[in-house]
BAMIMAR-916509 format. One line per 3 residues: number of its first residue (from 0); their letters; for each residue x, y, z of N, C-alpha, C. Coordinates in Angstrom, 2 decimals. Example, Ala and Ser with C-alpha at 12.3 -4.5 7.8 and 13.67 -1.06 7.14 Angstrom:
! residues 2
0 = as = 13.19:-5.69:7.80:12.30:-4.50:7.80:13.20:-3.30:7.80; 12.85:-2.25:7.08:13.67:-1.06:7.14:12.90:0.03:7.87
***
This chain:
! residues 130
0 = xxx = 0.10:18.69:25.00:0.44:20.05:25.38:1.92:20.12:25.73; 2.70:21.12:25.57:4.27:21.47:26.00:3.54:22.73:26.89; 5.30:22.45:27.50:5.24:23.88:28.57:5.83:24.73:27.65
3 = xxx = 6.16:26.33:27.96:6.25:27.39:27.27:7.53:27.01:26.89; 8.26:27.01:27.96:9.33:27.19:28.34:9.94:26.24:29.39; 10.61:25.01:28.57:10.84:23.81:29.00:11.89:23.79:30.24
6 = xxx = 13.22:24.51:30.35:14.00:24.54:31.59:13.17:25.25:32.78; 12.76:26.54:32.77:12.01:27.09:33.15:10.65:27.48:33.65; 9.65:26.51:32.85:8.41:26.79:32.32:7.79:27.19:33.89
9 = xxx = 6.81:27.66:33.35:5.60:27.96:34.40:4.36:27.70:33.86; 4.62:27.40:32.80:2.74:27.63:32.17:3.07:26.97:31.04; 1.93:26.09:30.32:1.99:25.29:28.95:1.10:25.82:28.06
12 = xxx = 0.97:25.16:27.21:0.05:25.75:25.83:-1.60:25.18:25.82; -1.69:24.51:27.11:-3.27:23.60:27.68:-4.50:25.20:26.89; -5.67:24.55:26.72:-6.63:25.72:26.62:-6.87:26.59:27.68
15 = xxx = -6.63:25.96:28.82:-6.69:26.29:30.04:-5.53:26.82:30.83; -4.70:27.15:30.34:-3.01:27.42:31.16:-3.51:29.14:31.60; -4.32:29.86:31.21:-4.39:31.02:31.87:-4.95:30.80:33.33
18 = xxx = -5.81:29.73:33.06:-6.16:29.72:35.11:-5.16:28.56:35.73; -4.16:28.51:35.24:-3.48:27.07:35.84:-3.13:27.90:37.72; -2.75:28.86:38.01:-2.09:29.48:38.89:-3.54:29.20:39.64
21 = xxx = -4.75:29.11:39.13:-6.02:29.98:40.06:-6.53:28.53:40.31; -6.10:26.91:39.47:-7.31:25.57:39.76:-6.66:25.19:41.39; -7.34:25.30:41.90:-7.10:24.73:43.30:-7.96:23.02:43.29
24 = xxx = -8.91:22.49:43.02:-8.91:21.23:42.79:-9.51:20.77:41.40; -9.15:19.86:41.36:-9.65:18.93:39.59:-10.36:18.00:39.78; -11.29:17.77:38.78:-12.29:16.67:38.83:-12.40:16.30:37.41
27 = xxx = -11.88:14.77:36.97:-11.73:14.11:35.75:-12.99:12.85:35.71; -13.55:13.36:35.01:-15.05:12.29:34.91:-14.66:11.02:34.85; -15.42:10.01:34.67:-15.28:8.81:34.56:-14.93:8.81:32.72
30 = xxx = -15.70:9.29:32.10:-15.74:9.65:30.75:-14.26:9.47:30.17; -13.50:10.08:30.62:-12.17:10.63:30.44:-11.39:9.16:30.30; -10.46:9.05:29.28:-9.89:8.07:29.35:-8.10:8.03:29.11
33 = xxx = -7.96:8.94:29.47:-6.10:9.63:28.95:-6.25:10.85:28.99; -4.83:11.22:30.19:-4.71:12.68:30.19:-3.30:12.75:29.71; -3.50:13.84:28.76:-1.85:13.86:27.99:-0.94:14.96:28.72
36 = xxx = 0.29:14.76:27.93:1.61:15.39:28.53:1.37:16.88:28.66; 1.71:17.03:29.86:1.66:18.44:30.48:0.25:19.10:30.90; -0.43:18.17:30.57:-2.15:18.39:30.73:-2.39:19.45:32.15
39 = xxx = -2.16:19.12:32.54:-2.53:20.41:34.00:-0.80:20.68:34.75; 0.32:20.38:34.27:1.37:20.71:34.87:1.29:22.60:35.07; 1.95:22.82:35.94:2.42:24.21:36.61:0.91:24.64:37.40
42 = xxx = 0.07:23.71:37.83:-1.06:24.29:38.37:-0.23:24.55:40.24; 0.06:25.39:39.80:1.08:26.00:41.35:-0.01:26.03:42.68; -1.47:25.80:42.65:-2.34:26.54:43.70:-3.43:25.16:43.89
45 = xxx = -3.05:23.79:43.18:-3.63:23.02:43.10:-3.50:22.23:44.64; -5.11:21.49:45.23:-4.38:20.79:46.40:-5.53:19.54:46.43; -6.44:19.17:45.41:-6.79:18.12:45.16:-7.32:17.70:43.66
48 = xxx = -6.92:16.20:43.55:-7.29:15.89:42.21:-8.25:14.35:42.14; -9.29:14.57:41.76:-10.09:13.32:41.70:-10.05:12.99:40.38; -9.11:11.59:39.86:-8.81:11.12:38.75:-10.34:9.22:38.27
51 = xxx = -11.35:9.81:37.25:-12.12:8.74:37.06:-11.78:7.42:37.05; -13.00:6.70:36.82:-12.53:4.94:37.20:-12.14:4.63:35.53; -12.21:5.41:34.58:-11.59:4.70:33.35:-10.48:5.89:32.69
54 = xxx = -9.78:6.51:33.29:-8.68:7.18:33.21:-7.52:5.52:32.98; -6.80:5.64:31.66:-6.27:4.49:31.48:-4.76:4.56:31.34; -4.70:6.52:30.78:-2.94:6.36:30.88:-2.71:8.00:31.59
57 = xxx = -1.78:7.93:31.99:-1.17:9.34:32.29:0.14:9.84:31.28; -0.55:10.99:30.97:0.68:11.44:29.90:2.15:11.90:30.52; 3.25:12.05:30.10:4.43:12.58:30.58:3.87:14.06:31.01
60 = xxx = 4.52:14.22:32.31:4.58:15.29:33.36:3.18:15.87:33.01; 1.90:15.00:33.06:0.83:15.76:32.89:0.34:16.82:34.79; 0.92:15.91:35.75:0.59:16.71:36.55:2.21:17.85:37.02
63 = xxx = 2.87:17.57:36.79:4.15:18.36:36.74:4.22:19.43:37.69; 5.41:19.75:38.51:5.52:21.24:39.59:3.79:21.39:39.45; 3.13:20.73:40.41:1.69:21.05:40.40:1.60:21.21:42.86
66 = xxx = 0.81:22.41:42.68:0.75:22.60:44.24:1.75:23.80:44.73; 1.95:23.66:45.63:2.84:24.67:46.09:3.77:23.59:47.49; 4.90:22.89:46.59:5.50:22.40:47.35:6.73:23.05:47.93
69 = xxx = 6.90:23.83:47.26:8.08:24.64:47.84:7.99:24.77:49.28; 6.37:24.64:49.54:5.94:25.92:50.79:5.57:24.40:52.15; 5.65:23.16:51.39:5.22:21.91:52.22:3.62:21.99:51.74
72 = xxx = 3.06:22.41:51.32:1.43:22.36:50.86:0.95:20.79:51.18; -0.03:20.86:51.21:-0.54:19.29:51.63:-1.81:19.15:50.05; -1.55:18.32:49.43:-1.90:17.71:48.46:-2.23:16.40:48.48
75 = xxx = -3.88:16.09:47.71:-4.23:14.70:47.79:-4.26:14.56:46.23; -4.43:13.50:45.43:-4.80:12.50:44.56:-5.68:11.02:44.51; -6.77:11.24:43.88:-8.10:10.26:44.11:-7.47:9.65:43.03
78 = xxx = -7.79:8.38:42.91:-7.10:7.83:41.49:-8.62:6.59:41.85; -9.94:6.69:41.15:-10.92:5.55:41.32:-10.85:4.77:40.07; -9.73:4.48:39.92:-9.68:3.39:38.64:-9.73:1.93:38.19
81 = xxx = -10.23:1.42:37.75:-10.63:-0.74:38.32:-9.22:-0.99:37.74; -8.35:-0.57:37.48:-7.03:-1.16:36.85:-6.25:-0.15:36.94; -4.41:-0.38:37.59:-3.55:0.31:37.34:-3.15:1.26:36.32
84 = xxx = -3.28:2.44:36.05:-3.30:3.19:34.38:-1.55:2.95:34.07; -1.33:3.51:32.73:0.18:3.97:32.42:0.65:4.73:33.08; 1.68:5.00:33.19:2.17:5.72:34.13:3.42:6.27:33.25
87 = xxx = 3.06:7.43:32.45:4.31:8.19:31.43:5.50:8.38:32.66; 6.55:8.24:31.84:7.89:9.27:32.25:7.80:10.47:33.12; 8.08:10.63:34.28:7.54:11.81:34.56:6.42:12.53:35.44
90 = xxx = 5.34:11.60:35.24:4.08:12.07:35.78:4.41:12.96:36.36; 4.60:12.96:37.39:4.47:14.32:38.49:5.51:15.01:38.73; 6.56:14.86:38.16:8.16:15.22:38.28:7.88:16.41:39.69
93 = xxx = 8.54:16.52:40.50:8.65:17.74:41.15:7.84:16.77:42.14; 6.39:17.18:41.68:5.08:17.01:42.78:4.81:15.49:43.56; 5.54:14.74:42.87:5.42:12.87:43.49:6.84:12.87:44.99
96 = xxx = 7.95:14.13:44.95:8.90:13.86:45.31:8.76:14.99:46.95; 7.21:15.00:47.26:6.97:15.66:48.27:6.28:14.81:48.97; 6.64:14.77:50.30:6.17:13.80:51.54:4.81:14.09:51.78
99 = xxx = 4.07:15.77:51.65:2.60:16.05:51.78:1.80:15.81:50.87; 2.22:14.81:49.60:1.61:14.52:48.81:0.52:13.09:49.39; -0.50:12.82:49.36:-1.29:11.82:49.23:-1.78:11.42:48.45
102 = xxx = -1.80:9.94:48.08:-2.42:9.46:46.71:-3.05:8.27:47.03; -4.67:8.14:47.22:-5.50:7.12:47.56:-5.92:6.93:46.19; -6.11:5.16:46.58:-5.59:4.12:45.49:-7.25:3.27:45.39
105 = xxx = -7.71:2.84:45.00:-8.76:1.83:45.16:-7.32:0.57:46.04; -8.45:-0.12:47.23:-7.82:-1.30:47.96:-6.88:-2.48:47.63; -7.91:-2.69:46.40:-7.05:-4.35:45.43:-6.02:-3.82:44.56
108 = xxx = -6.23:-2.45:44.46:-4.04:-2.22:43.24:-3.10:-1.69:44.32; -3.88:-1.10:45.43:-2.59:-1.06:46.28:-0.85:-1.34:45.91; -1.16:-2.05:46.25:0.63:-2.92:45.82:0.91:-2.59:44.62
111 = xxx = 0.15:-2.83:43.75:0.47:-2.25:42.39:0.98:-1.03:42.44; 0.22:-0.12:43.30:0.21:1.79:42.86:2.10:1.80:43.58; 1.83:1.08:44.66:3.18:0.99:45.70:4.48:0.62:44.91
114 = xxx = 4.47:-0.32:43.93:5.25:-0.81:43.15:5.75:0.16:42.12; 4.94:0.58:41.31:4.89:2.01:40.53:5.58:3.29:40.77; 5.37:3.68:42.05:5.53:4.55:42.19:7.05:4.42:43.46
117 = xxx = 7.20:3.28:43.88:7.97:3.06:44.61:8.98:4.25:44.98; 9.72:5.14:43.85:10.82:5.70:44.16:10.24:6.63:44.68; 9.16:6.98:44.73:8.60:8.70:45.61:8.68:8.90:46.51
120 = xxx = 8.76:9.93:47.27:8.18:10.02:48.70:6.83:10.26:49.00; 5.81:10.00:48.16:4.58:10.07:48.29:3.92:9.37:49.57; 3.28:9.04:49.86:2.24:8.30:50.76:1.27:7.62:49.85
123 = xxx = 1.09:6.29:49.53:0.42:6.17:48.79:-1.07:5.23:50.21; -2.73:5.65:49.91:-3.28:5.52:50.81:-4.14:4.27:50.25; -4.70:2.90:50.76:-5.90:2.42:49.91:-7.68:3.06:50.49
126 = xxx = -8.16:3.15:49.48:-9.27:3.95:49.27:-9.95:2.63:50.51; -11.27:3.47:51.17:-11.97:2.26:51.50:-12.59:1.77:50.39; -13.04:0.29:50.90:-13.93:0.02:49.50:-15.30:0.09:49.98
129 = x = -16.04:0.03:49.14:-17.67:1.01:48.93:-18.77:-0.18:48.46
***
């Protein structure tokens, strides 16, 4: 998927970009195995995302200006995956570079997710284990 309007954009060409303003949380099955570029970016109203245990890559800026950080919004990210995924260019551009962001990790990639993502200001959390 592209955004409309790449300097600018607000909205992409997803099947779904007419409710992007209205998803307030996401739920990606286990099923799911790659979410591509721009896949839910500009979801402006979003404030949780539960990502499955075989989600394997993340596309460029698939979660992109996602939330309402302008405003400090408090935002989580479930990531239940048995292995570190790809991690495109980008992922979250905007949305990784907010301190109310949370992103719980399964326990044993910890360090991994920490390593990854190092330059953010995210919080990255380890999940309990189950």
């Amino acid at each position: 998927y592209e955004p409309n309007i790449e300097e600018l954009g607000t909205t992409s060409n997803a099947p779904w970009a007419m409710y992007l303003p209205e998803i307030e949380n996401i739920v990606i099955g286990d099923s799911v195995t790659m979410l591509s570029d721009y896949s839910f970016a500009f979801a402006s109203s979003l404030k949780t995302v539960s990502v499955g245990k075989n989600v394997s890559s993340l596309g460029w800026r698939c979660f992109y200006r996602c939330g309402d950080f302008e405003n400090g919004a408090d935002m989580s990210f479930t990531f239940n995956s048995t292995k570190l995924p790809y991690i495109g260019i980008d992922v979250m551009g905007w949305t990784w570079n907010d301190s109310n962001v949370k992103v719980y990790v399964p326990a044993d990639l910890l360090e991994q997710w920490q390593g990854a993502l190092s330059r953010h200001e995210i919080q990255i959390i380890a999940l309990d284990p189950q």
